[in-house]
Residue, then its C-alpha position, 0 to 999 in steps of 0.5 A: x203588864x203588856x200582852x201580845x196577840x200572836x195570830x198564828x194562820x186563820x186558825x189561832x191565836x195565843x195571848x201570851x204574857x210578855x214577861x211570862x214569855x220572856x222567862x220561859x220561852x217555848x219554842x214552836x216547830x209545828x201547829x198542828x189543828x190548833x195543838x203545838x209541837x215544840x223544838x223539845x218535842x222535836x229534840x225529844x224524838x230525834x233522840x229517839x230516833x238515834x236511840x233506837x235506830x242507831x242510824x249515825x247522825x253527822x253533818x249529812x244525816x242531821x238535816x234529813x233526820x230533822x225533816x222525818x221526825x218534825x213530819x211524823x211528829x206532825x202525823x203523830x198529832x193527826x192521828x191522835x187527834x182523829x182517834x179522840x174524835x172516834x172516842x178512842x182512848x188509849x189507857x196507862x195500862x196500854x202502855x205499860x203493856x205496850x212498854x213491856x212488850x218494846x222491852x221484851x222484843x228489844x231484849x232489855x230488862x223489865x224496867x230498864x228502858x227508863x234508865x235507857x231513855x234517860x241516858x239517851x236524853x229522851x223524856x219517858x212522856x214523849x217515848x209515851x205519847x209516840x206509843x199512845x199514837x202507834x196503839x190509837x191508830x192501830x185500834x182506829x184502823x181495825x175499827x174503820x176494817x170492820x166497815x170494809x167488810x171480811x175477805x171473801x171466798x170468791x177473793x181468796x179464789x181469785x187470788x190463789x188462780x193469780x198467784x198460779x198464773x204468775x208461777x210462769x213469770x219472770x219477777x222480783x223481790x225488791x225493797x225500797x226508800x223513796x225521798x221526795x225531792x225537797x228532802x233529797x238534799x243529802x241522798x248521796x249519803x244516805x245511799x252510801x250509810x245503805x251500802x255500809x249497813x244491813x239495816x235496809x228495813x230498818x232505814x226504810x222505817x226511818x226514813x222512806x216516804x212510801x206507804x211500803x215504810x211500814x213493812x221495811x220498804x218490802x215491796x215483796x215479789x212484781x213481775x217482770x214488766x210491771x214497774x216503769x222501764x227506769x227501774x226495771x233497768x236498774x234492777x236487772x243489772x243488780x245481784x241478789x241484795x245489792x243496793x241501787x244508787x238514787x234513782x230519780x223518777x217523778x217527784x222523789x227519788x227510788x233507792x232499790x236493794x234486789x232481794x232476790x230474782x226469779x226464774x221459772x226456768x230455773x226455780x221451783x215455784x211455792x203456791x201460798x195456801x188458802x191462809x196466807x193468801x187471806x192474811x195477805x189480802x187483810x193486810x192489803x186492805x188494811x195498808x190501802x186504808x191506812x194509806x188513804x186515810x192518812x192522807x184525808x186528815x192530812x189534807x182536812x188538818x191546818x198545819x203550820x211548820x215554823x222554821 
């Protein structure tokens, strides 16, 4: 019987019996170190991104959505694979304490998601291994946290001495969605869906390429001055929770809502206590790590996306 060598890159090569391969085809999306991802796994998580996020997928939102899922599932791989090698391990029972907890704060009844997934055509295996890589990276992230040391008294200090200066300076809570440009085709209406649905924090999750995806798009309060002069424009023309349209700057574009303005001539300020100053600077560093740590795997993995 006949075998092919497919050589996939430098880095793998698959012996696949022809036959074999004739009758039960898999379809390869991504290679990611070696491991593959297949269009199931894609379709699989599409379906679950429309599951829970609802986002409606028409002709102009398939594309973008494709291009988000097939990335994070390409992350989600990098960052299972560094938690294996730091000898992380995430258990059956995480999930099932992990699922309890979706169901919980989703509001479905305990054990109802599965019949859930079912009807929205998505395998409870995938919906699990996405938990597996959110709890593997989690635990990592803590573990690198631990090297960087705890917030220190001296910090805390300096930033509640900041946060006193900045109480007469004019400023802005802004949220943003940035798209790079190779998967702006459709931002139009992305930007219309924006200005039709509340759901801003939650198409920043879902779609954003910026860090600050993780918390919504929630860039929380900048002062006046310190953004580029292109943006600053746009939101001084904006009202409180008014939605800009693309903005395009450097490699991407910006798509900005005003959450609110402030006024020290008109507002009363709130100085933070000691506490949420330290949650805020643990959660600072832990993004930065995140960040940068992402983007290290991203660079040192072997990662071929087919078409």
């Amino acid at each position: 019987m006949k075998k092919i060598l497919y050589c996939l890159g430098l880095t793998l090569c698959l012996i696949v019996n022809t036959k074999a391969h004739a009758q039960n085809s898999v379809k390869i999306a991504a290679i990611v170190n070696g491991e593959i991802i297949s269009n199931q796994d894609i379709q699989n998580r599409i379906n679950s991104f429309l599951m829970t996020s609802q986002i409606p997928l028409n002709a102009q939102t398939k594309e973008m959505i494709a291009q988000k899922v097939l990335h994070g599932a390409i992350d989600e791989k990098i960052k299972l694979q560094a938690a294996e090698k730091e000898g992380i391990k995430i258990d059956d029972k995480d999930v099932k304490l992990a699922i309890k907890n979706f169901e919980k704060n989703n509001k479905i009844p305990e054990g109802e998601l599965k019949n859930i997934l079912k009807q929205a055509n998505v395998s409870q295996k995938s919906f699990e291994e996405q938990m597996k890589a959110d709890l593997a990276w989690i635990r990592l992230l803590k573990n690198k946290l631990r090297y960087e040391g705890n917030i220190t008294q001296s910090e805390i200090e300096k930033a509640l001495a900041d946060a006193k200066k900045d109480l007469n300076t004019p400023k802005y809570n802004i949220s943003e969605i940035f798209i790079k440009k190779e998967k702006a085709k459709d931002i139009q209406y992305l930007v219309d869906n924006l200005k039709k649905d509340p759901r801003f924090e939650l198409y920043a999750m879902k779609f954003s390429d910026s860090p600050s995806a993780a918390k919504g798009g929630n860039l929380g309060w900048i002062n006046q001055g310190q953004l580029p002069d292109k943006l600053e424009e746009v939101i001084y023309g904006l009202k409180n929770g008014e939605i800009s349209d693309a903005i395009p700057m450097n490699d991407g574009f910006y798509i900005i809502r005003l959450n609110q303005k402030f006024d020290p001539k008109k507002d009363k300020p709130t100085l933070p206590n000691t506490e949420e100053i330290k949650n805020y600077l643990t959660n600072q560093k832990m993004e930065r790590l995140a960040q940068k740590y992402l983007q290290d795997l991203r660079v040192n993995s072997v990662i071929e996306i087919r078409n």
